[in-house]
ChimeraX commands (.cxc) that place a marker at each C-alpha (Angstrom):
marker #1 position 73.40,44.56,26.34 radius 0.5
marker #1 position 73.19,48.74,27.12 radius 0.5
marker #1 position 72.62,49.16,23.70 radius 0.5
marker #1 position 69.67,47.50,23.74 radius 0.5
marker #1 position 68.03,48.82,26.75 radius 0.5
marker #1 position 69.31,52.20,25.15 radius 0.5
marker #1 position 67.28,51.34,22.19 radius 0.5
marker #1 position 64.04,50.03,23.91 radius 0.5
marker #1 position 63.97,53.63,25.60 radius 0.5
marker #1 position 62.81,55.04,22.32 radius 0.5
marker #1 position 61.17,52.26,20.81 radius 0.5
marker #1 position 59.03,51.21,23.88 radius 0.5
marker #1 position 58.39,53.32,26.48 radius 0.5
marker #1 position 55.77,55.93,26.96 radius 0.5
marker #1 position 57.11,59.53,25.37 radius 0.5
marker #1 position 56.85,61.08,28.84 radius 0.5
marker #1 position 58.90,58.36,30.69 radius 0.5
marker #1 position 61.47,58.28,27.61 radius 0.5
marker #1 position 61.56,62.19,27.66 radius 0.5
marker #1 position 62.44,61.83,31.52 radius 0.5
marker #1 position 64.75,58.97,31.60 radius 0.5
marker #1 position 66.82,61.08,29.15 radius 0.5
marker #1 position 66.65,64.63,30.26 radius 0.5
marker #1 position 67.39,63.79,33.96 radius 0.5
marker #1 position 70.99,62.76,33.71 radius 0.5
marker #1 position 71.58,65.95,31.33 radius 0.5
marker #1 position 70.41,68.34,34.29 radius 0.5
marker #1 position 71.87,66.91,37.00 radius 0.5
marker #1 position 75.02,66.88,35.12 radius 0.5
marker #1 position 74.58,70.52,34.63 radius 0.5
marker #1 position 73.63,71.04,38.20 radius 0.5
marker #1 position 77.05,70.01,38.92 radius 0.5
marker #1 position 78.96,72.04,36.87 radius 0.5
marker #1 position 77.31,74.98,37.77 radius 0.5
marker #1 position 77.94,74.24,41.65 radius 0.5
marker #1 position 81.85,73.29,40.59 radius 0.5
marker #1 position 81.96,76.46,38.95 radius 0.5
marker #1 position 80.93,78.60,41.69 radius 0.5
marker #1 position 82.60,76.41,44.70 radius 0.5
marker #1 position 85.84,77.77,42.19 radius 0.5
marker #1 position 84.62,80.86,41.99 radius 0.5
marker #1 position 84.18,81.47,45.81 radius 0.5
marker #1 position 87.63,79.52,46.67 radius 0.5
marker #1 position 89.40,81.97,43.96 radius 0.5
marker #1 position 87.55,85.10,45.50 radius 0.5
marker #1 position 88.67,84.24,48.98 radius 0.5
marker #1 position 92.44,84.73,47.84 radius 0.5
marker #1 position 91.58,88.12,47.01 radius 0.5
marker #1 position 93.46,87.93,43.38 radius 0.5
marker #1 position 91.86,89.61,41.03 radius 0.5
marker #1 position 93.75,88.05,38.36 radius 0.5
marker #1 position 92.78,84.79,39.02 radius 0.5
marker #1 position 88.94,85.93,39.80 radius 0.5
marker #1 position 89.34,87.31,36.44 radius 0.5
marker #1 position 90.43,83.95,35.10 radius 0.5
marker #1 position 87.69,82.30,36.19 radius 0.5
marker #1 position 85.46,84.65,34.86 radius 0.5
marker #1 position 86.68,84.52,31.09 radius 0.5
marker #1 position 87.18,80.39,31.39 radius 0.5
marker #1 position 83.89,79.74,32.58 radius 0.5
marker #1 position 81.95,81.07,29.68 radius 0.5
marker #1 position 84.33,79.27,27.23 radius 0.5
marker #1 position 83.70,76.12,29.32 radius 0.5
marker #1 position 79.87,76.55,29.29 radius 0.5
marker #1 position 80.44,77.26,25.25 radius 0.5
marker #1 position 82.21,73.13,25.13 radius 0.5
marker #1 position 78.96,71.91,27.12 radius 0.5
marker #1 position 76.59,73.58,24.68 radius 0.5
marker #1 position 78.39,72.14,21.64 radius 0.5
marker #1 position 78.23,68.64,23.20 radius 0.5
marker #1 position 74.57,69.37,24.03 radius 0.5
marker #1 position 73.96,69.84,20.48 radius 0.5
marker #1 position 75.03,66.56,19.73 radius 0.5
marker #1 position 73.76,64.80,22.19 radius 0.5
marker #1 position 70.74,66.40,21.16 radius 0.5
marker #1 position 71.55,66.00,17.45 radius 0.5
marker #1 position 71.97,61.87,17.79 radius 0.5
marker #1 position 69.07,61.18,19.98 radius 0.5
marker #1 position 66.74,63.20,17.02 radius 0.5
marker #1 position 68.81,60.99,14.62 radius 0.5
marker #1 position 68.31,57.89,16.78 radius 0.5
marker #1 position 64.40,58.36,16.69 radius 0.5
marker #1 position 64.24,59.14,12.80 radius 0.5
marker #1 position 66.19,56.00,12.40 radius 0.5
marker #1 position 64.02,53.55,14.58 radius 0.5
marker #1 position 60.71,55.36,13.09 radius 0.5
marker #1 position 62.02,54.52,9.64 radius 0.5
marker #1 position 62.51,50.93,10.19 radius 0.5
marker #1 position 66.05,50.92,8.53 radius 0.5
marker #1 position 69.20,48.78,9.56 radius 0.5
marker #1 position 72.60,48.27,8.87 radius 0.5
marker #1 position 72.97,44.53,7.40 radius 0.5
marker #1 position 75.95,42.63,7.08 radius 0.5
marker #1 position 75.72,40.01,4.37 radius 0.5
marker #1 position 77.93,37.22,2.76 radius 0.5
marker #1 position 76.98,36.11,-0.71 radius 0.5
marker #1 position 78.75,33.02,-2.17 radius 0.5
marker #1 position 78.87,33.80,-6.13 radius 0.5
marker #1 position 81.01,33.02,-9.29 radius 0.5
marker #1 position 84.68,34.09,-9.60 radius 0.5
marker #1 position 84.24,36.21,-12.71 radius 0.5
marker #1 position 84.15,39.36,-14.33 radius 0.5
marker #1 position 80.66,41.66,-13.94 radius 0.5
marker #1 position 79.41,39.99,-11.01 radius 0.5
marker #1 position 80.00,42.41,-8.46 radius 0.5
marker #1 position 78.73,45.17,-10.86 radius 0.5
marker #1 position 75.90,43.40,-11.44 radius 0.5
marker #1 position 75.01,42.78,-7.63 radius 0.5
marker #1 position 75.78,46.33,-7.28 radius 0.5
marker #1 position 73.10,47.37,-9.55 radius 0.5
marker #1 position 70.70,44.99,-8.38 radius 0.5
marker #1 position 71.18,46.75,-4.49 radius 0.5
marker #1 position 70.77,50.29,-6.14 radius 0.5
marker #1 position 67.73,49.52,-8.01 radius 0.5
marker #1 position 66.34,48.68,-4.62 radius 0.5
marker #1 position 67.70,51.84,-3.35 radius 0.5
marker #1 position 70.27,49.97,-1.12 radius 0.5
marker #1 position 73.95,51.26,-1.14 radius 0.5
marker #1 position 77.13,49.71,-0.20 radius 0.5
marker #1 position 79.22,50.58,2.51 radius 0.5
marker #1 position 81.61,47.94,2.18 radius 0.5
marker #1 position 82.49,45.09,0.57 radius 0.5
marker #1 position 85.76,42.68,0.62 radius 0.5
marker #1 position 86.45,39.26,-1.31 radius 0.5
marker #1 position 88.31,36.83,0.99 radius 0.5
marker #1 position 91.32,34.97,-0.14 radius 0.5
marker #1 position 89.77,32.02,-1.50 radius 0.5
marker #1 position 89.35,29.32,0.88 radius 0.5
marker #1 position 90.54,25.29,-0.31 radius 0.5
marker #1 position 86.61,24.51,0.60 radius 0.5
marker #1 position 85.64,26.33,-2.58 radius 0.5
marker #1 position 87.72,24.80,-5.11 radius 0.5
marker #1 position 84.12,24.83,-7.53 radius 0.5
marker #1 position 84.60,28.21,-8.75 radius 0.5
marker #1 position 82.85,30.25,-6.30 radius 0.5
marker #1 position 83.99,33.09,-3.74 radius 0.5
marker #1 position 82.41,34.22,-0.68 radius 0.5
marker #1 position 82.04,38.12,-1.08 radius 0.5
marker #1 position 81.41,40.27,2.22 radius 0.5
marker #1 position 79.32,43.47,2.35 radius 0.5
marker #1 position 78.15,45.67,4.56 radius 0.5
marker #1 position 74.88,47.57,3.93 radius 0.5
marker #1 position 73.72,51.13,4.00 radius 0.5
marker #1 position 70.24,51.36,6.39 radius 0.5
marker #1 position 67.91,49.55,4.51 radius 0.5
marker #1 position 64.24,48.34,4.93 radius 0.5
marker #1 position 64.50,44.42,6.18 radius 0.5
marker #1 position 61.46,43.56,3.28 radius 0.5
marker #1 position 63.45,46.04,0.72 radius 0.5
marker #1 position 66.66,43.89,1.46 radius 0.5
marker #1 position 64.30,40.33,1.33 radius 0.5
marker #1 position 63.12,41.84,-2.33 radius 0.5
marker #1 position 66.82,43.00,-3.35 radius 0.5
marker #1 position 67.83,39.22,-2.06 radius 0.5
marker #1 position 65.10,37.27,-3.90 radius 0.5
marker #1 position 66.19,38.77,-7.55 radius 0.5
marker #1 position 70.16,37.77,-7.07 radius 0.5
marker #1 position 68.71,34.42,-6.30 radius 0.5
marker #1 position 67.25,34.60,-9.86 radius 0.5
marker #1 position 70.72,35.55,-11.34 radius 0.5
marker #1 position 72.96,32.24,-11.94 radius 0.5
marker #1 position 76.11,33.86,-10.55 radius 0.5
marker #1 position 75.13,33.69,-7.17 radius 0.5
marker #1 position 75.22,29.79,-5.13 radius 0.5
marker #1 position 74.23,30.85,-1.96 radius 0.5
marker #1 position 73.60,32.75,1.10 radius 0.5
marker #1 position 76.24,32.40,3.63 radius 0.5
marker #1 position 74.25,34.65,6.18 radius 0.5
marker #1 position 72.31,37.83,6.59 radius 0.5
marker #1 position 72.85,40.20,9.94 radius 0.5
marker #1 position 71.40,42.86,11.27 radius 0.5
marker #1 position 74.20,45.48,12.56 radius 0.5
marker #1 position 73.37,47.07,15.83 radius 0.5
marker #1 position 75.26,50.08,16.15 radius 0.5
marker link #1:1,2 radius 0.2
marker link #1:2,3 radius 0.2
marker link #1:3,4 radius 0.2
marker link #1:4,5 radius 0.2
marker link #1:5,6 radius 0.2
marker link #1:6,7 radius 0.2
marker link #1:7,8 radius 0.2
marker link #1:8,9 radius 0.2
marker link #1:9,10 radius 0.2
marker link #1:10,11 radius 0.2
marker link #1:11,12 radius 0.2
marker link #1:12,13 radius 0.2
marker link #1:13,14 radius 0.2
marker link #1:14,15 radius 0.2
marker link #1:15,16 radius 0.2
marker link #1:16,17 radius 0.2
marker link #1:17,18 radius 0.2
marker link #1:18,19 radius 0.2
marker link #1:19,20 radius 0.2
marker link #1:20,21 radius 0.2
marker link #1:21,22 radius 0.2
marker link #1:22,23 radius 0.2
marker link #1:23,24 radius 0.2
marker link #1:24,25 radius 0.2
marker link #1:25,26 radius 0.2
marker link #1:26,27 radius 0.2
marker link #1:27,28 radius 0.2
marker link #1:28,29 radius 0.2
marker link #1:29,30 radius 0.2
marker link #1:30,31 radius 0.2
marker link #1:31,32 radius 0.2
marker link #1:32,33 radius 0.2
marker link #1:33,34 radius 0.2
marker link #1:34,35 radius 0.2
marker link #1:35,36 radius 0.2
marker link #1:36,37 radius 0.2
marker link #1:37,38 radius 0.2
marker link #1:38,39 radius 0.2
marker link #1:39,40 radius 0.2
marker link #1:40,41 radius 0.2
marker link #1:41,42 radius 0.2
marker link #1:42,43 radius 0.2
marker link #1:43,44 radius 0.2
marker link #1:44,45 radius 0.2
marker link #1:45,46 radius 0.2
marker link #1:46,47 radius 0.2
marker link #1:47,48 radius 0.2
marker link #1:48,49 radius 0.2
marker link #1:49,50 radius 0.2
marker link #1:50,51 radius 0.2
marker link #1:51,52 radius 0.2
marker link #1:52,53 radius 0.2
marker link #1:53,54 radius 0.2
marker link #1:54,55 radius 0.2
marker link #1:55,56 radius 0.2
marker link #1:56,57 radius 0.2
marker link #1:57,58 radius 0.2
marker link #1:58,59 radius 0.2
marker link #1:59,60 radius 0.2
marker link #1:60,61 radius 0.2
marker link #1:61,62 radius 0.2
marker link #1:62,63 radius 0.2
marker link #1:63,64 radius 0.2
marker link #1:64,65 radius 0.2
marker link #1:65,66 radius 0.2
marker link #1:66,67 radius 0.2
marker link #1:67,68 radius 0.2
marker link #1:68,69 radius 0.2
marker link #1:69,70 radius 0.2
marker link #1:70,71 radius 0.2
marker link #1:71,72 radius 0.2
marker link #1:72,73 radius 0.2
marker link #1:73,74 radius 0.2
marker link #1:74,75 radius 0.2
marker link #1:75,76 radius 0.2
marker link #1:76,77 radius 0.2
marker link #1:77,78 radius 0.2
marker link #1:78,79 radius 0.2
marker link #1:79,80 radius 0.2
marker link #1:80,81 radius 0.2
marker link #1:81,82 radius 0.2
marker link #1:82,83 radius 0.2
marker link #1:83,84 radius 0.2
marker link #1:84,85 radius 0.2
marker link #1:85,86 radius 0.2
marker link #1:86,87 radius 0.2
marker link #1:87,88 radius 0.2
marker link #1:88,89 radius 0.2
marker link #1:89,90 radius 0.2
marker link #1:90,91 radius 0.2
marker link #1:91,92 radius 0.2
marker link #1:92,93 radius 0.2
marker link #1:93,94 radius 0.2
marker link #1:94,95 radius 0.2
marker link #1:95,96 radius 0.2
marker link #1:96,97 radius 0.2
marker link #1:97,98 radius 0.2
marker link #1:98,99 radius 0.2
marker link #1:99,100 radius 0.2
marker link #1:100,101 radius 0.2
marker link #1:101,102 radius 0.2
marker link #1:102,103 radius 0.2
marker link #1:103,104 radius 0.2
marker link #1:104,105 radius 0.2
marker link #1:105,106 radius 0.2
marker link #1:106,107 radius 0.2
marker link #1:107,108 radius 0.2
marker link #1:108,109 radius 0.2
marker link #1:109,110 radius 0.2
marker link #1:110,111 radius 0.2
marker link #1:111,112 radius 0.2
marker link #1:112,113 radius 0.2
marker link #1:113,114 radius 0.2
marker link #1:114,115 radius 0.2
marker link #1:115,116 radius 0.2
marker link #1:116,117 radius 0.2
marker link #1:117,118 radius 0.2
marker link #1:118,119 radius 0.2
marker link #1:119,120 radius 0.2
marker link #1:120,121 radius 0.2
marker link #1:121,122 radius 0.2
marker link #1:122,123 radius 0.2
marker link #1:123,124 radius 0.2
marker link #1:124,125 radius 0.2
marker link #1:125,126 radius 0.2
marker link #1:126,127 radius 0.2
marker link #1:127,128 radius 0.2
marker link #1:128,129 radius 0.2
marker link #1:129,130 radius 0.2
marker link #1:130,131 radius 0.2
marker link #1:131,132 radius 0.2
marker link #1:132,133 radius 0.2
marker link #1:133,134 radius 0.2
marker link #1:134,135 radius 0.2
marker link #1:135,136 radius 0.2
marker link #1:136,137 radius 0.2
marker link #1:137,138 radius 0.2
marker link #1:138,139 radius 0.2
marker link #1:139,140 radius 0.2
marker link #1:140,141 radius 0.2
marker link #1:141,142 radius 0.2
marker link #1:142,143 radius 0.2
marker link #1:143,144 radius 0.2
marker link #1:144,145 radius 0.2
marker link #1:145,146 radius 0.2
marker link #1:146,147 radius 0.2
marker link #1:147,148 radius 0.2
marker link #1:148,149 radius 0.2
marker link #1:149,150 radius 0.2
marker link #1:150,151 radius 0.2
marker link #1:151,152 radius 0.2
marker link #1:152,153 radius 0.2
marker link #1:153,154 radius 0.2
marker link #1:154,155 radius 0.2
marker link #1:155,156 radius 0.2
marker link #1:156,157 radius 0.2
marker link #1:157,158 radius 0.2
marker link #1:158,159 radius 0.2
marker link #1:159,160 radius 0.2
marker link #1:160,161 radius 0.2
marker link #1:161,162 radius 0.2
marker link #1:162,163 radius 0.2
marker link #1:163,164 radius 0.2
marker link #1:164,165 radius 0.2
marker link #1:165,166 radius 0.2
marker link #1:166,167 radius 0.2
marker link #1:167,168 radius 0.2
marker link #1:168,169 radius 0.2
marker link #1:169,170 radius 0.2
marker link #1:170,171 radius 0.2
marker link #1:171,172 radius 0.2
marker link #1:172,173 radius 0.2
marker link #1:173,174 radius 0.2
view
């Protein structure tokens, strides 16, 4: 259920409110550190070690280099995030039910390329008793793909007599 509200940040608020609701939690967080680093600081001053004053000194910078890399991905996703959701492209998991015989996967593979759709997995079942006609459910999962590109993509391998049916079409939240 978080991923959702997650998503309906970007997709439906305001940009202002969205803007807010994410940068918030990013500078408290950092308001934090910096007060942890300098309650350490002043606790390692009052031993009056300059060694370990030293320490400090050097690991701080080094720590403040680990936050800025995982700012830039934080930062990095959430521009990928909004790309994504402007494009209108999901993951899909589908389940085809076809013939068992040579070419068909190729040609179901060609059929999703012409529509600019690629593969990111696929896997054939053990055969279940139920289909003793022939047929094999095959499994993929989808590279992000318009949902009417997918419908077109769908509505040719209909057209092909290899394929039986549609055991089901999902749309992968991730």
């Amino acid at each position: 259920m978080k991923n959702n509200n997650s998503i309906d940040v970007f997709q439906n608020m305001p940009v202002p409110k969205a803007v807010l609701k994410n940068i918030i939690p990013s500078i408290v967080s950092m308001i934090m550190v910096l007060v942890y680093n300098l309650a350490d600081t002043f606790f390692i001053g009052q031993t009056k070690n300059a060694y370990m004053v030293a320490a400090v000194s050097i690991a701080t910078p080094v720590f403040l280099l680990f936050m800025a890399i995982g700012m830039l991905f934080g930062i990095g996703g959430t521009s990928l995030i909004s790309r994504m959701l402007g494009e209108g492209k999901n993951k899909y998991y589908l389940k085809l039910i076809v013939e068992d015989r040579p070419g068909v996967l190729g040609s179901i593979s060609s059929t999703f390329g012409k529509y600019g759709i690629g593969i990111a997995s696929m896997m054939q079942r053990p055969v279940p008793k139920k289909f003793s006609d022939g047929t094999v459910p095959l499994v993929f999962i989808l590279h992000q793909a318009e949902r009417n590109v997918l419908d077109a993509a769908l509505e040719e391998l209909y057209t092909h007599s290899y394929v039986s049916s549609l055991g089901s079409v999902i749309r992968v939240e991730e």
